[in-house]
N, C-alpha and C positions, 0 to 999 in steps of 0.2 A: 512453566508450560506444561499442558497435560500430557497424560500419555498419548502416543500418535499407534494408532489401529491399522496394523498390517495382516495381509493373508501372508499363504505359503508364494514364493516366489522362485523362477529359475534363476540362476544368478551364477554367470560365468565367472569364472577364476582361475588363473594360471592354466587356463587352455582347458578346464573342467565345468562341467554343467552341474551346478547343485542347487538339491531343494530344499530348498532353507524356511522352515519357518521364523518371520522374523516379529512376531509375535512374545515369541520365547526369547529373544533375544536383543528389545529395544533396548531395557532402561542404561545400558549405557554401551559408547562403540565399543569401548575397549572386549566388552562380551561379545558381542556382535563378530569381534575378529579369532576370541579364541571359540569359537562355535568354528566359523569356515578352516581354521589352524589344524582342526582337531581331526579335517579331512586328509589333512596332509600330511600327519604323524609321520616324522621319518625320510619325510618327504624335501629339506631344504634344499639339495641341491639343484632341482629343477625350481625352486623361485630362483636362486642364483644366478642361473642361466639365463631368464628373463630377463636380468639387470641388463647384458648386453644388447639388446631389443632399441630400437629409436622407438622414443615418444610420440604418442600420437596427438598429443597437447600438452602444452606446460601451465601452470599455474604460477603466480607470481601474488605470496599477500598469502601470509601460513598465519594470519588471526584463525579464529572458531570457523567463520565461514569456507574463508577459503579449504582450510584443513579437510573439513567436513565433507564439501564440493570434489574433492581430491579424491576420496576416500569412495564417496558414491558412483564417480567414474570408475574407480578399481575394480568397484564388484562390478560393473556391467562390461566388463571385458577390455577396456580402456588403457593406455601403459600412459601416465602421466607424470609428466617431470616437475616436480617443484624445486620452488626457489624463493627464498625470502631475501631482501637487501641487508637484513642480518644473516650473516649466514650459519649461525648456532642454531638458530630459528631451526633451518630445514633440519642438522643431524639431531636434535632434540625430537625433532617429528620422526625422522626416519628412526631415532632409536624406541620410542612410545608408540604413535598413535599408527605409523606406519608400516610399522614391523610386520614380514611374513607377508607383504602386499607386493603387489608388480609396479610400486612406486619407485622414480628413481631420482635422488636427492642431487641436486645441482649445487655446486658450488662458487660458479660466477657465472654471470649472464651469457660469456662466450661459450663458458661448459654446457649452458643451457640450451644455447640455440647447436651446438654441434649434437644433442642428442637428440632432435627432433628430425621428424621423418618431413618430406618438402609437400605442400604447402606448407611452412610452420606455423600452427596455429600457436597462439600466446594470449591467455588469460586474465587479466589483471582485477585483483580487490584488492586493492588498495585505496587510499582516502583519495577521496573527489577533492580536484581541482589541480594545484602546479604538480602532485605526484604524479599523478597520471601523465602528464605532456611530458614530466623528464623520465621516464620510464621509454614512451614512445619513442623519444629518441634516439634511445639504444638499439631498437629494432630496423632491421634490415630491411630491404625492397623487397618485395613479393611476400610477403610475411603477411600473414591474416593476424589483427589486433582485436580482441575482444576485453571491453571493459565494463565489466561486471557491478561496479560499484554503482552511488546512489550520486554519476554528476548527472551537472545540470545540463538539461537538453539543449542549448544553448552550444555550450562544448560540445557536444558530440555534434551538432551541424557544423562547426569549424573545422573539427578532426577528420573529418565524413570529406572533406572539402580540402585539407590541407594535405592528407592522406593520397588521397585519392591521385593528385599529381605528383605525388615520389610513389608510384606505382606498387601503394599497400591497399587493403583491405582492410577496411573499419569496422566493427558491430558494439555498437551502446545496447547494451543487455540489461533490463531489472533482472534481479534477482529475489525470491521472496518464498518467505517461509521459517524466517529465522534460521537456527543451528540443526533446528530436528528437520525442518524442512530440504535443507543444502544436504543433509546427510543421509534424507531417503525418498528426496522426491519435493523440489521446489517447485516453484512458477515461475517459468521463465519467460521476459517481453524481448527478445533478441528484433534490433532494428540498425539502419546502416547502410554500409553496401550491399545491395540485394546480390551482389555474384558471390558475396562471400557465405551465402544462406547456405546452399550444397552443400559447403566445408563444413560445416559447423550443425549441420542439422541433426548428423545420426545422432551425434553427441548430446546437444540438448535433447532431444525428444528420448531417449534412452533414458536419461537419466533424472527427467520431471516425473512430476506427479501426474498420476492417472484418473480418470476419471471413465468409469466402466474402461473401454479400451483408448478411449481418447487421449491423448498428452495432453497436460496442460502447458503448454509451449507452440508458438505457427511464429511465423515471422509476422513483425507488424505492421512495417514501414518503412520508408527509408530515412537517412539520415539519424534523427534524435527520437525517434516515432516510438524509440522502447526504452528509452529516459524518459520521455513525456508521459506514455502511458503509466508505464511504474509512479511517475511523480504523481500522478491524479488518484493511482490506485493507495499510493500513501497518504493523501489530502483524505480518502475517503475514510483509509483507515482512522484518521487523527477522529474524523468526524462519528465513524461508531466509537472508536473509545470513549467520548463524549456524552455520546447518549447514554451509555450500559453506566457513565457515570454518575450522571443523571438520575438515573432510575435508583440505583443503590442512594444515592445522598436523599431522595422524597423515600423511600423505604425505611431509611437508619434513622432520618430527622423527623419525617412527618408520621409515621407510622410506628416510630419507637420499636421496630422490629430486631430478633438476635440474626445474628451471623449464618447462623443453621438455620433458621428459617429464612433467611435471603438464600440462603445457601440453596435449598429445596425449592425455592422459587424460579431460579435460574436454572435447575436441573428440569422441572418443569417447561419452560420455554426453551427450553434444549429440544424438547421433543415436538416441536409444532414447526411455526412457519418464520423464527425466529433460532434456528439453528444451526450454528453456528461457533466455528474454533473459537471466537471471545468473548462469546455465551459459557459456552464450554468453560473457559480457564477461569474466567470471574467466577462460576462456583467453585471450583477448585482453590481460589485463591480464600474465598470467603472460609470457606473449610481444613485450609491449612491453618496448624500452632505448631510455633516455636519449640525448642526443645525444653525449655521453662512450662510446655503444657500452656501455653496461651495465645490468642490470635495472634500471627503478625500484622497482620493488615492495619489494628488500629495502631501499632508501633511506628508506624510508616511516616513518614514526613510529608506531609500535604501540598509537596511543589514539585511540579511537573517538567520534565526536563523533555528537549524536543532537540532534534541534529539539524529539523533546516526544513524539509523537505514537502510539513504543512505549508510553511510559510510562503514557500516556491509556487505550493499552487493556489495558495490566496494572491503570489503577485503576479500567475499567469492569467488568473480569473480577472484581474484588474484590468492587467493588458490587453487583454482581446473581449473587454466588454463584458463579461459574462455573472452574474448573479451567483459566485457559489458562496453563501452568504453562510451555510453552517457550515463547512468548511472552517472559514474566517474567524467563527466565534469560535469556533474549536481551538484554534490557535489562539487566538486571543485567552481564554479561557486558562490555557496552560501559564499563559503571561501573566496572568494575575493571580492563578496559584504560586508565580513565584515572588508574588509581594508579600509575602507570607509576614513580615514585622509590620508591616501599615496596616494591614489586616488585622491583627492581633490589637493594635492599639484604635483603629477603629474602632473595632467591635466591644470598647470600652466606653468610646465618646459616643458614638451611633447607633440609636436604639430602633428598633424594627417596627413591627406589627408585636400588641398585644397576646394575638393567638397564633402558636407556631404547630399546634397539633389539630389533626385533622379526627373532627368528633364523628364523621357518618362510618357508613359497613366498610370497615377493614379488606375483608375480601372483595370487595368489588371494587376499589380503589385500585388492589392491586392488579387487576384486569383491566382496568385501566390506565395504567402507568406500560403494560405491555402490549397494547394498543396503540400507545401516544408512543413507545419505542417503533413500533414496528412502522407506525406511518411514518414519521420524521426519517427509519432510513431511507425508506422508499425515496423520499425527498434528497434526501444526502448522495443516493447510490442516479437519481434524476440530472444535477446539478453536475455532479462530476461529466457524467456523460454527454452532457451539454458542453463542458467545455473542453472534452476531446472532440467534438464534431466541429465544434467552429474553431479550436486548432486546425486542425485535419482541414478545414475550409481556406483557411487563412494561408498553410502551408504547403496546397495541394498534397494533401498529404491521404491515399486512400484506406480510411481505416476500416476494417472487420470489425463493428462494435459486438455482434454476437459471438465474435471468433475470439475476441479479448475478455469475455463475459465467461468465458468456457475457461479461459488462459485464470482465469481469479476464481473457475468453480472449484479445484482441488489444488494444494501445496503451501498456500498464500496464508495470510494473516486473514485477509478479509473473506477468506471461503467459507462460503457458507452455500445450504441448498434455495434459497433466495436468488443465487446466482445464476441459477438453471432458469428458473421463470425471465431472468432479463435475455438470457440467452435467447426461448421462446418468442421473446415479443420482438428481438432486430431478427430473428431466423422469419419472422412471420411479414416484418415490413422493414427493411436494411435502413428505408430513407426516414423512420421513423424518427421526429424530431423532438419529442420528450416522453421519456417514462410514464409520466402523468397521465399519455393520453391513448395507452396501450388499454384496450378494456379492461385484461386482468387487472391491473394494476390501478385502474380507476373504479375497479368496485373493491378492492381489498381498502383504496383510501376512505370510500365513502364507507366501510364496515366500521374504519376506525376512528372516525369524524368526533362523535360527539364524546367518545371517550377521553382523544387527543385536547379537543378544547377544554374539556373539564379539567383534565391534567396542569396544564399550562393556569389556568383560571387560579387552580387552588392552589398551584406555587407562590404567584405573583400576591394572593391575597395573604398566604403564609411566610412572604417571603422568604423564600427558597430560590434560591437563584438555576433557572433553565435557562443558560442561553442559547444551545441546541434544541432543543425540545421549540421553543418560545420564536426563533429567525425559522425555522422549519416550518410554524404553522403559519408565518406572517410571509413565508415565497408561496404557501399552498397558498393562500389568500390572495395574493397580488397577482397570481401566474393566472389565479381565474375570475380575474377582474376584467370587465371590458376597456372599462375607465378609471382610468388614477386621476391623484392629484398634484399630474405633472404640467398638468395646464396651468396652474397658480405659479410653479418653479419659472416655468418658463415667462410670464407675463413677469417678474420678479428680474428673470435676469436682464430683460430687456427694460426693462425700467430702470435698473441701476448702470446696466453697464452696455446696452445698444444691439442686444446677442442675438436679436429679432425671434420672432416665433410663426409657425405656420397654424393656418386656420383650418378646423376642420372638413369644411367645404371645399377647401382648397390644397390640398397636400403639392406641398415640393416648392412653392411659391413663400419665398423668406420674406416675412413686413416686420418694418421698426416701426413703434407708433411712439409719438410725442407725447408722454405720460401727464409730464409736469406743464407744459405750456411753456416755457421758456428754455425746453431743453433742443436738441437739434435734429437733422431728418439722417443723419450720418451714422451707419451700424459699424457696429467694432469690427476690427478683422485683429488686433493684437492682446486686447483685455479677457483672457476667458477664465471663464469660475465656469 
């Protein structure tokens, strides 16, 4: 992860205002804590004092994140009790990472909730799914639960619902930003019980990321509205890591280009309309060696490991109808990086295209490959958002799309200043029903048109596999079509299997027609393909 770029900040501590530049003091917390220590020379007995103090929030799940998330509460003036269901966990923390802090180390969950101040709010990262429910059940009535992890939206509408009649307070919260993010400024999707917004707001909005003075953090929705969200904003993420993969693999294969000059390229498209934290780290990564003096990148193992949370929104894209097709390959794409031995023995038996180097101008290729990036996000950052609206539709669910477009402009994985523009286009029309057909956004596609096809064009003839790049230009294509060829599917199913089809002339009026002559006038109601 790169370095993360902070100004000077106020930043309360032990009942002190300090101006911390934390510039000087990212690259690791443990600095970070003897910089604010250093105010206090002399000074432990007044942290001491603090330890008698009730909690203003507990944390539950002392992995990197939570730790981190604990830690960014403290500096904003916050007294937080953690607690791990190991409990070496918490005195290991309390003796490292939270030493000299207004943190206070819990040793059983009744120790926990007796040091909390009433409403008890209670935090949980821990791993999605049965943890989370047997955690819940230790919590008491009138207790605000907040679950930070990566469950599925699904859960949180039961909990929201299960909750809510033993007389608690639910919130399903994304969290996003990795460790650097949870440690000085995430994105938070906080969604659930709206009465439990109040409780929990100073706290999130304190302690996210900014953007000029804005938080990146608003409540979303109710019920699972800030798992759904987060789960889409992670489908998008799968789907730019895809592209930026993309790009690099027609660079290194078709262009025979070094490290340092992808490297220089990336830092280049850092500076346009393509910048962005995983712009950013991919040169960073490209320009990282080993302590042996050599890249790690090419030492790296070519299969992709993924927790769940693309594939959640490839199967909500499915559910409710919706087209997020790079997405899908995105995921898929990881899938078949992990066949890494049939690959290998393939690419013995299964010979390609003759020519795999691209003979025209180098340089304009590459302007073209960051063309065909930039349109295909567009596309990917379209698609997502299509299928929060017809969630949102489906679940009466009122979402803020420009208010969630700001929530992913600073902290997040996927932040980039890209994000500002989508902001503009639902700040300019809320009901607006695709990316595509915001004008900004439809002359930045048409800027990148004929580069994006060439791109795609000279993969497939070099074969080079795009399958992001390639389902991106083939939904721009179908989305601006009047006419498909769903007319031949459908004369197709009703021919085999009775599924009828409507006529153009005639919408909403279902006809089976007698294909074969000796077949019957009877349309299926149980056979569907």
């Amino acid at each position: 992860m790169g370095p993360v770029k902070r100004g000077a900040k106020s930043t309360t501590f032990a009942g002190k205002v300090l101006n911390i530049d934390k510039r000087a003091i990212i690259p690791h917390p443990a600095c970070r804590l003897s910089v604010i220590a250093s105010h206090f020379c002399g000074n432990k007995k007044t942290l001491n004092q603090k330890m008698s103090e009730k909690g203003d929030i507990a944390l539950i799940g002392l992995a990197v994140m939570g730790q981190n998330l604990i830690l960014n509460m403290n500096d904003h003036g916050f007294t937080v009790v953690a607690f791990n269901r190991t409990v070496s966990k918490v005195e290991e923390f309390m003796k490292n990472e939270a030493k000299g802090t207004k943190v206070i180390g819990a040793t059983s969950m009744e120790n926990m909730v007796s040091l909390l101040k009433k409403p008890r709010r209670v935090m949980l990262l821990v791993k999605a799914g049965q943890a989370v429910d047997d955690f819940i059940a230790k919590i008491e009535k009138g207790d605000i639960i907040i679950d930070g992890g990566n469950s599925e939206y699904g859960d949180t509408n039961r909990r929201c619902k299960e909750l809510a009649a033993k007389g608690m307070l639910y919130v399903g919260s994304g969290v996003s930003g990795g460790e650097d993010g949870a440690r000085y400024g995430p994105s938070l999707m906080p969604g659930g019980s709206p009465e439990a917004w109040p409780h929990v707001k100073d706290i999130f909005q304190s302690i996210s990321a900014k953007v000029g003075k804005e938080p990146c953090c608003d409540w979303v929705g109710p019920e699972g509205a800030g798992h759904f969200v987060k789960m889409v904003h992670n489908g998008i993420e799968y789907g730019d890591m895809q592209l930026i993969c993309e790009a690099y693999h027609l660079m290194k294969d078709v262009l025979g280009m070094t490290q340092d000059e992808m490297a220089d390229v990336f830092d280049d498209w850092n500076k346009g309309e393509l910048e962005s934290f995983l712009i950013e780290i991919s040169r960073d990564i490209l320009r990282f060696k080993d302590s042996d003096g050599k890249y790690l990148l090419d030492k790296i193992r070519d299969t992709a490991g993924q927790k769940g949370t693309g594939k959640w929104t490839a199967i909500s894209a499915l559910e409710y109808g919706v087209p997020v097709s790079l997405i899908a390959e995105a995921v898929f794409a990881r899938c078949l990086s992990a066949m890494q031995g049939e690959r290998i023995e393939a690419s013995k038996q299964i010979k390609g295209p003759a020519t795999t180097k691209y003979t025209g101008d180098k340089k304009e290729f590459i302007n073209d490959i960051k063309y065909a990036l930039y349109a295909s996000k567009i596309v990917s950052y379209a698609q997502g958002f299509m299928l929060l609206r017809e969630a949102a539709k489906e679940l009466n669910w009122k979402l803020n799309m420009g208010g969630i477009a700001l929530m992913w402009r600073g902290g997040c994985i996927i932040r980039s200043v890209f994000l500002g523009n989508i902001k503009q286009a639902f700040d300019k029309k809320p009901d607006l029903s695709n990316l595509l057909l915001d004008d900004f956004f439809k002359g930045e596609i048409q800027k990148c048109q004929t580069s994006w096809r060439k791109v795609v064009a000279t993969a497939v003839t070099l074969g080079v596999p795009t399958p992001a790049f390639s389902t991106a230009l083939a939904f721009f294509d179908g989305y601006r079509s009047a006419r498909l060829p769903a007319n031949m599917l459908q004369a197709q199913r009703d021919y085999f299997g009775a599924h009828t089809y409507e006529l153009l002339d005639n919408p909403g009026k279902f006809i089976h027609t007698n294909w074969t002559g000796h077949g019957g006038n009877v349309s299926s109601t149980t056979y569907q393909v």
